[in-house]
Chimera marker file (.cmm) of the C-alpha trace (Angstrom):
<marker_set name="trace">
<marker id="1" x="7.609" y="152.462" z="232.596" r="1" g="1" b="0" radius="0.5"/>
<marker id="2" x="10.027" y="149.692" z="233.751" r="1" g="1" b="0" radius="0.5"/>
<marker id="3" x="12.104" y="151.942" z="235.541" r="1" g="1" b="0" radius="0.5"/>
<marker id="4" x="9.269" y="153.448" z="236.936" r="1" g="1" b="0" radius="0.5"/>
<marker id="5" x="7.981" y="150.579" z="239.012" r="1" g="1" b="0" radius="0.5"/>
<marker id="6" x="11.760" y="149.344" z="240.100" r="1" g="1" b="0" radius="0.5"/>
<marker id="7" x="11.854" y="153.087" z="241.220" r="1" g="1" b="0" radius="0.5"/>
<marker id="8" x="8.619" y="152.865" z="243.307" r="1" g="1" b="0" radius="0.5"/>
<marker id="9" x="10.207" y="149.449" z="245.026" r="1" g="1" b="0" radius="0.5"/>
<marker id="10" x="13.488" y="151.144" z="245.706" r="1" g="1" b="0" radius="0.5"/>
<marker id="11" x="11.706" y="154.185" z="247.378" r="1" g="1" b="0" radius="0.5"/>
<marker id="12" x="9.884" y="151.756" z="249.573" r="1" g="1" b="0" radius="0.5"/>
<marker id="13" x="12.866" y="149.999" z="250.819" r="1" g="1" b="0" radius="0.5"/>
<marker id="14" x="14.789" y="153.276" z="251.567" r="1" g="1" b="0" radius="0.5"/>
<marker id="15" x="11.940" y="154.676" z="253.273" r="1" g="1" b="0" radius="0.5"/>
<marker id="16" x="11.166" y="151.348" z="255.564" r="1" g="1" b="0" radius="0.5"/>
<marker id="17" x="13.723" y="149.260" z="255.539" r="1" g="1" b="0" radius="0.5"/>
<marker id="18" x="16.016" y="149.787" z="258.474" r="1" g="1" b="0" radius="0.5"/>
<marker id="19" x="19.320" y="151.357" z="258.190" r="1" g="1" b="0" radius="0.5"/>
<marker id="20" x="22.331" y="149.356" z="259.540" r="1" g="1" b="0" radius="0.5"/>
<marker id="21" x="23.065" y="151.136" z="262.714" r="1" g="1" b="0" radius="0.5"/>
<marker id="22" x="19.376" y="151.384" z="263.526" r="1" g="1" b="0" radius="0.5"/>
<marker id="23" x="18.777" y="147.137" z="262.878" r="1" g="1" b="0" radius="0.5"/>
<marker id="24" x="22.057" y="146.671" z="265.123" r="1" g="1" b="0" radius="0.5"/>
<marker id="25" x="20.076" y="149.244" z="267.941" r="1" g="1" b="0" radius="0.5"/>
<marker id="26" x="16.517" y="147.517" z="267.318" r="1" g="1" b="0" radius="0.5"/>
<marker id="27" x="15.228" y="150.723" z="265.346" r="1" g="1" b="0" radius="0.5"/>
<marker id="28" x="12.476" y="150.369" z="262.757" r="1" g="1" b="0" radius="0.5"/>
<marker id="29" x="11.754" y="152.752" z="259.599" r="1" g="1" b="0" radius="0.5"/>
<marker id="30" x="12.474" y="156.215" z="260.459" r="1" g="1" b="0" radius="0.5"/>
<marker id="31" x="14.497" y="160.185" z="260.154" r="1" g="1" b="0" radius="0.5"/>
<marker id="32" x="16.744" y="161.434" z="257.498" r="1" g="1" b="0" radius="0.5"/>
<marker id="33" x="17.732" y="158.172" z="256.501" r="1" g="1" b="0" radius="0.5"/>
<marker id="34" x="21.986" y="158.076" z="257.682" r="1" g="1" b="0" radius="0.5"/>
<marker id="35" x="23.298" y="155.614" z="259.509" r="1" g="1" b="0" radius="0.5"/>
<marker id="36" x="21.217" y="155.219" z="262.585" r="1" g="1" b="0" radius="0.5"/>
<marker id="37" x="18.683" y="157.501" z="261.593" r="1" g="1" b="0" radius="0.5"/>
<marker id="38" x="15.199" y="157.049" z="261.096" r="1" g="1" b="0" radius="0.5"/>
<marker id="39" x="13.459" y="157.748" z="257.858" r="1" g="1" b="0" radius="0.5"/>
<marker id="40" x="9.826" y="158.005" z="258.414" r="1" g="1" b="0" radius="0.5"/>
<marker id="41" x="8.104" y="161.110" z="259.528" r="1" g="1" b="0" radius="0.5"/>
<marker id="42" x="7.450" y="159.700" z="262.502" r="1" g="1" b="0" radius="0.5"/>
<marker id="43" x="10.761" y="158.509" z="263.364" r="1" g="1" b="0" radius="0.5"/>
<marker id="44" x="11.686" y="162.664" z="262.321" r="1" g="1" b="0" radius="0.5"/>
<marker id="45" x="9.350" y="163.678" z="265.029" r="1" g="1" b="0" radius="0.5"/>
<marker id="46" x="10.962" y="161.317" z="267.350" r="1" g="1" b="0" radius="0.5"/>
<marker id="47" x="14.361" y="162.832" z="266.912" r="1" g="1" b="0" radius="0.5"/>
<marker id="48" x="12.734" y="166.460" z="267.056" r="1" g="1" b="0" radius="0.5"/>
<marker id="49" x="11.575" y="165.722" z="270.667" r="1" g="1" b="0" radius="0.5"/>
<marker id="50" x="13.398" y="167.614" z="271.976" r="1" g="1" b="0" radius="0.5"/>
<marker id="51" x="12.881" y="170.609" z="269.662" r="1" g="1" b="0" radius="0.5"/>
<marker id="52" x="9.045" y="170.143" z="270.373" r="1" g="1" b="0" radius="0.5"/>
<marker id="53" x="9.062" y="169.924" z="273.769" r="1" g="1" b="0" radius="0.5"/>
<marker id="54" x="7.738" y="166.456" z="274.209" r="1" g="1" b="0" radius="0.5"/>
<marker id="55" x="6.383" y="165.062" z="277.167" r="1" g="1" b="0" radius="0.5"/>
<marker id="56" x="7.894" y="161.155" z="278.203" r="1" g="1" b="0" radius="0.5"/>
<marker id="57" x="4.313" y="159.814" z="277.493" r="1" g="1" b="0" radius="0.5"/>
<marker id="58" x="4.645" y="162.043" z="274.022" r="1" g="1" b="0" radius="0.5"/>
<marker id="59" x="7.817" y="160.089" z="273.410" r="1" g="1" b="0" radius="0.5"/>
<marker id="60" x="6.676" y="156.877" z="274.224" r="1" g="1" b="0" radius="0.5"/>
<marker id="61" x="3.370" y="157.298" z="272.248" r="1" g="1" b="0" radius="0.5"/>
<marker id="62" x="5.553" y="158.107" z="269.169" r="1" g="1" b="0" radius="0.5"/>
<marker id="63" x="7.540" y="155.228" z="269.925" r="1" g="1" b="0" radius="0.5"/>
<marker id="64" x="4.790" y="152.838" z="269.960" r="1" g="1" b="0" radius="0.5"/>
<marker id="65" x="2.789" y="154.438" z="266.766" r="1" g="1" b="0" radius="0.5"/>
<marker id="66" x="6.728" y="153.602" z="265.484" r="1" g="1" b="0" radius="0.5"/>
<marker id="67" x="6.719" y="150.275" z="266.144" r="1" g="1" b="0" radius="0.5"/>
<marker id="68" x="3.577" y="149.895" z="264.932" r="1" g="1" b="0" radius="0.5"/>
<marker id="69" x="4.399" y="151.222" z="261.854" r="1" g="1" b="0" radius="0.5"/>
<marker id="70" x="7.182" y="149.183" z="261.791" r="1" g="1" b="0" radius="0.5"/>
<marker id="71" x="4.842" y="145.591" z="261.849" r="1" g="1" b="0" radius="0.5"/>
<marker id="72" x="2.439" y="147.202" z="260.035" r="1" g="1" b="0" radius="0.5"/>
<marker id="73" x="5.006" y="148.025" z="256.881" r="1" g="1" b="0" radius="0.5"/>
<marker id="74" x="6.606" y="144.225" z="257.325" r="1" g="1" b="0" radius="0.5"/>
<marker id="75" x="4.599" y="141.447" z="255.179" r="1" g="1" b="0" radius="0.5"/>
<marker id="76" x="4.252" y="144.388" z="252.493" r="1" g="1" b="0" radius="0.5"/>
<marker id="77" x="8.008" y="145.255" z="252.705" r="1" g="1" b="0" radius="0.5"/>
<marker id="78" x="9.041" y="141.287" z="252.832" r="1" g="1" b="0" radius="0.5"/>
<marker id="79" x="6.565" y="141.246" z="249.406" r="1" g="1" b="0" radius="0.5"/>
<marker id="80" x="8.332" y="144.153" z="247.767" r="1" g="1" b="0" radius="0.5"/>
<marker id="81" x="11.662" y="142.290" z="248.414" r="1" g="1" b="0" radius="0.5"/>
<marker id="82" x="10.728" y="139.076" z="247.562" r="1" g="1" b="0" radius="0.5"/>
<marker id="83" x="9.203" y="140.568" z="243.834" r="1" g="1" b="0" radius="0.5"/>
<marker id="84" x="12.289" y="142.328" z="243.017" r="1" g="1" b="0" radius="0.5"/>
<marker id="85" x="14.656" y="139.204" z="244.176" r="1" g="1" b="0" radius="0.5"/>
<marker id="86" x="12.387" y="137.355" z="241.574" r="1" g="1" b="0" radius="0.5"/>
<marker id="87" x="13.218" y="139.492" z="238.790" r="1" g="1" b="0" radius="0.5"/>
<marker id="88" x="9.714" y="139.812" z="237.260" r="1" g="1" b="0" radius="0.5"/>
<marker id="89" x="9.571" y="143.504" z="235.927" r="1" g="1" b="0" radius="0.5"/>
<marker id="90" x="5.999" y="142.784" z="234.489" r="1" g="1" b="0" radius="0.5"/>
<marker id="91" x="5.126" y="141.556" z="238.240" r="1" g="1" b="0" radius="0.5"/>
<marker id="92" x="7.167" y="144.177" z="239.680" r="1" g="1" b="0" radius="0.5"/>
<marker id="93" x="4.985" y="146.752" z="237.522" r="1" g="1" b="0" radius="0.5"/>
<marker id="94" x="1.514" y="145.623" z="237.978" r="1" g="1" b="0" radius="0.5"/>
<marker id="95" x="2.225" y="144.784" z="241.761" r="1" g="1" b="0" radius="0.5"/>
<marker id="96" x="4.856" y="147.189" z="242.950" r="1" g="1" b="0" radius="0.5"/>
<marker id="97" x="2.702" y="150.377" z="243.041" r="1" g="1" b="0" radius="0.5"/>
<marker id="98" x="-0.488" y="149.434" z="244.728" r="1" g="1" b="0" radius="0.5"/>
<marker id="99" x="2.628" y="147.737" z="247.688" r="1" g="1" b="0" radius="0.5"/>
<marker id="100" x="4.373" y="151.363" z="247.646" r="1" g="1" b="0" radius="0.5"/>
<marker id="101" x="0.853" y="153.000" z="248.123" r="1" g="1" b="0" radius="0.5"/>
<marker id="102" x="-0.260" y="150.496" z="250.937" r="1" g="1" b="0" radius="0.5"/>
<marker id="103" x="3.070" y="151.240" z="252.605" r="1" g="1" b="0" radius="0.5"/>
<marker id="104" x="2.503" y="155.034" z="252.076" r="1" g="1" b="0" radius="0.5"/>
<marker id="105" x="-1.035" y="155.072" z="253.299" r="1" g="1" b="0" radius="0.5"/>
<marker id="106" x="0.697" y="153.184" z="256.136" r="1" g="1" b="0" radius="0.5"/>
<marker id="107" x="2.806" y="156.111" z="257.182" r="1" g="1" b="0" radius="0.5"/>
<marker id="108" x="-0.269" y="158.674" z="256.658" r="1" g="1" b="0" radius="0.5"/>
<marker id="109" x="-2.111" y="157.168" z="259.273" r="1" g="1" b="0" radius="0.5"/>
<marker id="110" x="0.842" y="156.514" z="261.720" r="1" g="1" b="0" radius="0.5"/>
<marker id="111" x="1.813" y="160.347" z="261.200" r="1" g="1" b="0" radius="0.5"/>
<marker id="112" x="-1.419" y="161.566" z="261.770" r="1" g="1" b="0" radius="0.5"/>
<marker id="113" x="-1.616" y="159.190" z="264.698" r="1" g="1" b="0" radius="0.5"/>
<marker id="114" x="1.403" y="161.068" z="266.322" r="1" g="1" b="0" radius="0.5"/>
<marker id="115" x="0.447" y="164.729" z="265.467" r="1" g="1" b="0" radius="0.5"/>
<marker id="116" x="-2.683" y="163.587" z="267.500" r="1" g="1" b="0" radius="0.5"/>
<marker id="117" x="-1.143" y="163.189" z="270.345" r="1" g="1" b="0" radius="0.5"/>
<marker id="118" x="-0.066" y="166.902" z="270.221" r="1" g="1" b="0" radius="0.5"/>
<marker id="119" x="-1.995" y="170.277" z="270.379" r="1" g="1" b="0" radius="0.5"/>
<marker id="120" x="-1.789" y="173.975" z="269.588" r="1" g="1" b="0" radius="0.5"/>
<marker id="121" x="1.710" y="175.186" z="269.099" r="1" g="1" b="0" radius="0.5"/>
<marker id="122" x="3.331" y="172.115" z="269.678" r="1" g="1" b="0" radius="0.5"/>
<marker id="123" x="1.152" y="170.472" z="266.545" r="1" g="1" b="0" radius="0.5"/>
<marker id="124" x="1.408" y="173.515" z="264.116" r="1" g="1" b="0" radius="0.5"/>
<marker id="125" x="5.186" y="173.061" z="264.799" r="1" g="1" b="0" radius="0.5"/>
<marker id="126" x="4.961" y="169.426" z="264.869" r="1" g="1" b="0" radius="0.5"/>
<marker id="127" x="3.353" y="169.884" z="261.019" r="1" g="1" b="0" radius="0.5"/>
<marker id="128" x="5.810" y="172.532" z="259.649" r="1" g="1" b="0" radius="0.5"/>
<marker id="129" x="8.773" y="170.409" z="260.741" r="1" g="1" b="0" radius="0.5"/>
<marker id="130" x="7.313" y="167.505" z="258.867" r="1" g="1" b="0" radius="0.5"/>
<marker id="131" x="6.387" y="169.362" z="255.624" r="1" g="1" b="0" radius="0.5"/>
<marker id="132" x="10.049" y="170.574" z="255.609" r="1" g="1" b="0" radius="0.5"/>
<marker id="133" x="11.277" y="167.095" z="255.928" r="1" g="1" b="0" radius="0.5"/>
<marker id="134" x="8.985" y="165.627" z="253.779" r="1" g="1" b="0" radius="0.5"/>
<marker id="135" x="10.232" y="168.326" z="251.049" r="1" g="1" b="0" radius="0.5"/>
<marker id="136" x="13.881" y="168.127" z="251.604" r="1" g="1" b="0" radius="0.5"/>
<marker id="137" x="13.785" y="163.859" z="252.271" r="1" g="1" b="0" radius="0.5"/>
<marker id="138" x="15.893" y="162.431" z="249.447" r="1" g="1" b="0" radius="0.5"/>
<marker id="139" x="13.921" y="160.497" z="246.732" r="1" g="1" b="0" radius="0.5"/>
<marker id="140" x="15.371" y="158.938" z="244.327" r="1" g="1" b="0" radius="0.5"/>
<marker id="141" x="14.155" y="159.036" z="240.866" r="1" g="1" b="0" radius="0.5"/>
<marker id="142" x="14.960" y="157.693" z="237.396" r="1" g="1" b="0" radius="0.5"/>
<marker id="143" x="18.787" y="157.592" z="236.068" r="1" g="1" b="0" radius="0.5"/>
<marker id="144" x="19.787" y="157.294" z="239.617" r="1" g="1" b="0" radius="0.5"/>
<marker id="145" x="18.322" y="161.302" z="240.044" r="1" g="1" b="0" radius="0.5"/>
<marker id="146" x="17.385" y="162.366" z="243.502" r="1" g="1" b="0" radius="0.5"/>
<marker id="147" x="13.217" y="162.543" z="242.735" r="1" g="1" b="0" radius="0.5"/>
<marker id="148" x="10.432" y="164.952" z="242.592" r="1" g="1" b="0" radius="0.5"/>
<marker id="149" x="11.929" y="166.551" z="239.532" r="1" g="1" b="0" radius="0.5"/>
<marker id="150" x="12.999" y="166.440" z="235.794" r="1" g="1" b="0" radius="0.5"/>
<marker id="151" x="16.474" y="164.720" z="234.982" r="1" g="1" b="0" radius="0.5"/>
<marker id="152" x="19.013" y="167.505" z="235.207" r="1" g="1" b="0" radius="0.5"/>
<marker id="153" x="20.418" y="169.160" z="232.637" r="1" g="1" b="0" radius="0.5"/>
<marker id="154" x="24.000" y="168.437" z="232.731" r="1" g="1" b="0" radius="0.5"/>
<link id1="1" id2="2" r="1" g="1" b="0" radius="0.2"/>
<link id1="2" id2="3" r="1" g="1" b="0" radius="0.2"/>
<link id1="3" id2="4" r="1" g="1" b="0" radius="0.2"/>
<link id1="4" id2="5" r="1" g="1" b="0" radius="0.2"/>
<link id1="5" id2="6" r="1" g="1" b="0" radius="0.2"/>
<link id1="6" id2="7" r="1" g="1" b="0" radius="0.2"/>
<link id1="7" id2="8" r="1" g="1" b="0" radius="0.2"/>
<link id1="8" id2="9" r="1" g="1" b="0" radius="0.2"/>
<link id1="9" id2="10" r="1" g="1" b="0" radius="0.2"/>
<link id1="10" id2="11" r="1" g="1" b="0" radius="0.2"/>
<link id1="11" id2="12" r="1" g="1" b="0" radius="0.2"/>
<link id1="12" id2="13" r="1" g="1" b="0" radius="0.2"/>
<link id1="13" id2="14" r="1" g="1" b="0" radius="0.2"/>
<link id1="14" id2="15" r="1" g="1" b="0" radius="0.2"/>
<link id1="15" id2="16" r="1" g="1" b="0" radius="0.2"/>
<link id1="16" id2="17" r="1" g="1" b="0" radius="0.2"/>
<link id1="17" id2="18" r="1" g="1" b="0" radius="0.2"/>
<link id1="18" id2="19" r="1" g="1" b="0" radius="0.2"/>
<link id1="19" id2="20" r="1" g="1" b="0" radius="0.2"/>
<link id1="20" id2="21" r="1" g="1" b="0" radius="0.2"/>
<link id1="21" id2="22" r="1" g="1" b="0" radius="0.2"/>
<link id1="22" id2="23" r="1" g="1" b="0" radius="0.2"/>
<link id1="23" id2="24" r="1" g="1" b="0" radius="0.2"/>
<link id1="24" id2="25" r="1" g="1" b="0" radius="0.2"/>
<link id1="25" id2="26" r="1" g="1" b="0" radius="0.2"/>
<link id1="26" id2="27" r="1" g="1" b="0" radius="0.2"/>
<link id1="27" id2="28" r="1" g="1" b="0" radius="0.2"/>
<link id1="28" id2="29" r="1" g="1" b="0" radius="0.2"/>
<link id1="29" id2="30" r="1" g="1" b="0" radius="0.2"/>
<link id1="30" id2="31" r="1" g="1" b="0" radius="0.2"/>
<link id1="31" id2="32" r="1" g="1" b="0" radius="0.2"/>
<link id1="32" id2="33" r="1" g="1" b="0" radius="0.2"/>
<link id1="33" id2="34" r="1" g="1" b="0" radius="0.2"/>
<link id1="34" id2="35" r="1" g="1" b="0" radius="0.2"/>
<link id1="35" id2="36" r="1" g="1" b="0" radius="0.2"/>
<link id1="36" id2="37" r="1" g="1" b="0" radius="0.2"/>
<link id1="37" id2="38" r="1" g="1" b="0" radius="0.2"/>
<link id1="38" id2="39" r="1" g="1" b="0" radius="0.2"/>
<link id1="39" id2="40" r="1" g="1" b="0" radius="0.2"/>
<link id1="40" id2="41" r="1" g="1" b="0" radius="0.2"/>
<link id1="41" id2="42" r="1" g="1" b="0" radius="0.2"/>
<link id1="42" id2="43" r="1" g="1" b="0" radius="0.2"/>
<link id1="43" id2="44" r="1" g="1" b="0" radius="0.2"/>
<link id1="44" id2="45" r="1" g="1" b="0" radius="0.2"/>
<link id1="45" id2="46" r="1" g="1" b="0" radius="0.2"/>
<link id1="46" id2="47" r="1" g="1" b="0" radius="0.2"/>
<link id1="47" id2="48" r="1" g="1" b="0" radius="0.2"/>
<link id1="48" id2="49" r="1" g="1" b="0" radius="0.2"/>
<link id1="49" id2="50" r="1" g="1" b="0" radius="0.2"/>
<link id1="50" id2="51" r="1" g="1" b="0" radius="0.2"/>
<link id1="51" id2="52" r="1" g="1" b="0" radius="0.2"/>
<link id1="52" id2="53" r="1" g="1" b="0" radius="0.2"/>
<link id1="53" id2="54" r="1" g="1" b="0" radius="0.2"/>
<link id1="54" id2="55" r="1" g="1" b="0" radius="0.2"/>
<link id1="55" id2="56" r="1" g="1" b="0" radius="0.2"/>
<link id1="56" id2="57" r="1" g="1" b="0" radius="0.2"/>
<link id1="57" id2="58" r="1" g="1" b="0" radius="0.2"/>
<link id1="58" id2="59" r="1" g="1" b="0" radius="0.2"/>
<link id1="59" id2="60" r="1" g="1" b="0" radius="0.2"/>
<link id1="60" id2="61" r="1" g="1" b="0" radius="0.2"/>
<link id1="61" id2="62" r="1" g="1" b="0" radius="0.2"/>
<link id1="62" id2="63" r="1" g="1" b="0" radius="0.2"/>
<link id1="63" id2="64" r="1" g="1" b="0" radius="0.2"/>
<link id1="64" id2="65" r="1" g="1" b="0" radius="0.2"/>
<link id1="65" id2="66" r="1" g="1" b="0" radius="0.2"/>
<link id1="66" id2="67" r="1" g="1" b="0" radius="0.2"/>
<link id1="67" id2="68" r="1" g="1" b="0" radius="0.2"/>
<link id1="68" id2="69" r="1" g="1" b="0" radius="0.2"/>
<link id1="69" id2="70" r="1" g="1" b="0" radius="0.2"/>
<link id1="70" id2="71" r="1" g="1" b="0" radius="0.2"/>
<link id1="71" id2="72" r="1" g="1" b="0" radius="0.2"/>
<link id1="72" id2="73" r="1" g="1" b="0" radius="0.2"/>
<link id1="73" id2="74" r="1" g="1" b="0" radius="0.2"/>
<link id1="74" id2="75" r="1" g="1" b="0" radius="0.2"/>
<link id1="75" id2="76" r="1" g="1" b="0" radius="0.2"/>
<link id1="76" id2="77" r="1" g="1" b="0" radius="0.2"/>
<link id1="77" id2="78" r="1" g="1" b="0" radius="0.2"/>
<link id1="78" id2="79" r="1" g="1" b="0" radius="0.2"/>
<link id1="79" id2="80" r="1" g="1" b="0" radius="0.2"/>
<link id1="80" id2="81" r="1" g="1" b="0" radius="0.2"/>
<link id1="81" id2="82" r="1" g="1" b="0" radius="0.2"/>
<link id1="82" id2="83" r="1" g="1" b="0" radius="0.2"/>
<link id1="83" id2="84" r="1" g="1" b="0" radius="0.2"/>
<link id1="84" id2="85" r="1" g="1" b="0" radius="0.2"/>
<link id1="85" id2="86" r="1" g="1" b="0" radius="0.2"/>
<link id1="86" id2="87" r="1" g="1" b="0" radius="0.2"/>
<link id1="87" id2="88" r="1" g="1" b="0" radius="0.2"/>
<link id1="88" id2="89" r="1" g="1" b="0" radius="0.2"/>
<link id1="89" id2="90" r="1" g="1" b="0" radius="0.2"/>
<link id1="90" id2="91" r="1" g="1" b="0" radius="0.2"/>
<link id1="91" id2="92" r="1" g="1" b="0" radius="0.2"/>
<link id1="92" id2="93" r="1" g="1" b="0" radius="0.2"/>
<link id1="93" id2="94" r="1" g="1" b="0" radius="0.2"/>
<link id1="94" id2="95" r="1" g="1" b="0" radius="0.2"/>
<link id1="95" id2="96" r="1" g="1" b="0" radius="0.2"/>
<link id1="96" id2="97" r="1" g="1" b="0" radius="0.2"/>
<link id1="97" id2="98" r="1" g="1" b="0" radius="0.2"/>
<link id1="98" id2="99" r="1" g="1" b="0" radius="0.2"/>
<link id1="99" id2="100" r="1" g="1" b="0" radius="0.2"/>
<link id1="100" id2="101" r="1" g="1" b="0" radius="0.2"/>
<link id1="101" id2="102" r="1" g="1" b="0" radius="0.2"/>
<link id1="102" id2="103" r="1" g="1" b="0" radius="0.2"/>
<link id1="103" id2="104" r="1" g="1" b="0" radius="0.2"/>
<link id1="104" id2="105" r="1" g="1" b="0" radius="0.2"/>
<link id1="105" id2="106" r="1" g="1" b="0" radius="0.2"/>
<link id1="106" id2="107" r="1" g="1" b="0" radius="0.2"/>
<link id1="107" id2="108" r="1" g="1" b="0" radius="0.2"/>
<link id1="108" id2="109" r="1" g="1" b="0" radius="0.2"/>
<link id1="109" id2="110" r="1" g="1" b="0" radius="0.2"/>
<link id1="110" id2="111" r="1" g="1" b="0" radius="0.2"/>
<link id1="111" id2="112" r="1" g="1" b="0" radius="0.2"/>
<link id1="112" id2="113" r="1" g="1" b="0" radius="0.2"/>
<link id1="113" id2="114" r="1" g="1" b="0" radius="0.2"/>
<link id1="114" id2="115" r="1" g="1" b="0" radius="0.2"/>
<link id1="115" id2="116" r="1" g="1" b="0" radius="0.2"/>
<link id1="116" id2="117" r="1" g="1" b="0" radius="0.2"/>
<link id1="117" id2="118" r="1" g="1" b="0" radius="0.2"/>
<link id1="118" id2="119" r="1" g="1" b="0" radius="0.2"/>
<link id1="119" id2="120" r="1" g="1" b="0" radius="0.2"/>
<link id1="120" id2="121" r="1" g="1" b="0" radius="0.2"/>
<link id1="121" id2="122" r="1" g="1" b="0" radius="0.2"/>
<link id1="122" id2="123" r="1" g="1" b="0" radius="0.2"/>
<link id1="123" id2="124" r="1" g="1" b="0" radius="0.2"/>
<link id1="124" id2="125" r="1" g="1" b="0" radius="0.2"/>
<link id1="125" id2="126" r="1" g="1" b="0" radius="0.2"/>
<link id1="126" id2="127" r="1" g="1" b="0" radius="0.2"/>
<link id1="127" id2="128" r="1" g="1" b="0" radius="0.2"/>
<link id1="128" id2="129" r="1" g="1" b="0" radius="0.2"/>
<link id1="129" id2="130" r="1" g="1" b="0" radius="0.2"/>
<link id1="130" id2="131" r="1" g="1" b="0" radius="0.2"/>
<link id1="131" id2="132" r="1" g="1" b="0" radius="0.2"/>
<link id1="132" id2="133" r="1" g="1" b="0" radius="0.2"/>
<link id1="133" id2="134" r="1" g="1" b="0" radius="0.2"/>
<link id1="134" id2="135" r="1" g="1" b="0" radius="0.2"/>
<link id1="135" id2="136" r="1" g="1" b="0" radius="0.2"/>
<link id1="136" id2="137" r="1" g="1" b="0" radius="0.2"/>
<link id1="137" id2="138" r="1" g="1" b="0" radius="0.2"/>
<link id1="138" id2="139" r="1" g="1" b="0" radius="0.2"/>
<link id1="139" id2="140" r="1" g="1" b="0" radius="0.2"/>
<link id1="140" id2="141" r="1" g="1" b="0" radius="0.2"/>
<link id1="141" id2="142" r="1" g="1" b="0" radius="0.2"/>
<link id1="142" id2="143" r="1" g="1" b="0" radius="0.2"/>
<link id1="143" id2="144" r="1" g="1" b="0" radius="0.2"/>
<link id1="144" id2="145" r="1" g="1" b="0" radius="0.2"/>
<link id1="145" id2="146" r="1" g="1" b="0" radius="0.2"/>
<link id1="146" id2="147" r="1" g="1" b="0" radius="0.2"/>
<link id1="147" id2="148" r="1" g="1" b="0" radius="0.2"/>
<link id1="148" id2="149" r="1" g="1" b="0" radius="0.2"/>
<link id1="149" id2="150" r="1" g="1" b="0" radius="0.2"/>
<link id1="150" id2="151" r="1" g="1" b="0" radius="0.2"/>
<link id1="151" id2="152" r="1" g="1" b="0" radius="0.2"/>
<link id1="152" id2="153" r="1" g="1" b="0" radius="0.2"/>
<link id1="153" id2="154" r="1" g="1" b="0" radius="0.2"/>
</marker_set>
C-alpha cells in the first residue's frame, strides 16, 4: 500500500513534469516521454501532425489546449512534489491519489478538447493513434516494473 501511493506520485511526475530538453525549449507535459519529447496524449498528437494531416490552426489549437494543460497540471504537480519532498508516506497515501486523479481527469478533458477540433477520418485516426500510445506509454509499477501488469517472473 506504501508503494502504491509513492507509485501513483512517480507516474504523475513522469507524465507532467517536463523532460530536460523540452524545459530548456519551453515545452510543457507531453509524447513518448525521451529527451525532448512530450508525454501527454496531447503533446503525442502534436508530434503526429504531420501524420494526421493537421491544419496550422489544428496545430496551434493543440498547442494552446497544451499549454493549458500545462497551467492547469501546475499547483497540483508543485503539491505532489512538495508531499513527497516531505517524506510523509501516510500523507503521501491519503493525498497522493485523489492529486494523480485530478491530474488525470486533467488530461481527459484536454485530449478530448483536441480530438474536437478534428472530424471524420482525421478523428478516428486521431483516436487509434492515441489508444496505441496510451497502451504502449511506459508506466512504471511496483519493484521498479514497467506497469499495467503482474511483477515478472524472472
Amino acid at each position: 500500500m506504501k508503494n502504491s501511493a509513492i507509485a501513483l506520485l512517480g507516474v504523475a511526475l513522469l507524465l507532467f513534469a517536463p523532460t530536460e530538453g523540452s524545459a530548456q525549449r519551453g515545452e510543457r507535459g507531453g509524447g513518448q516521454g525521451g529527451p525532448g519529447q512530450r508525454v501527454s496524449a496531447v503533446g503525442y498528437l502534436i508530434d503526429q501532425a504531420d501524420a494526421l494531416d493537421l491544419s496550422e490552426a489544428q496545430r496551434t489549437g493543440l498547442q494552446e489546449i497544451l499549454d493549458e494543460l500545462a497551467v492547469e497540471s501546475q499547483p497540483t504537480l508543485e503539491a505532489m512534489n512538495e508531499l513527497r519532498q516531505s517524506g510523509d508516506r501516510e500523507a503521501m497515501r491519503s493525498q497522493g491519489r485523489p492529486m494523480m486523479e485530478e491530474l488525470m481527469g486533467f488530461e481527459e478533458d484536454a485530449l478530448g478538447r483536441a480530438l474536437d477540433l478534428m472530424e471524420g477520418d482525421q478523428r478516428a485516426a486521431a483516436e487509434t493513434m492515441v489508444e496505441t500510445f496510451q497502451a504502449e506509454r511506459p508506466r512504471r509499477g511496483r519493484r521498479g516494473g514497467k506497469g499495467n501488469g503482474p511483477p515478472s517472473q524472472a
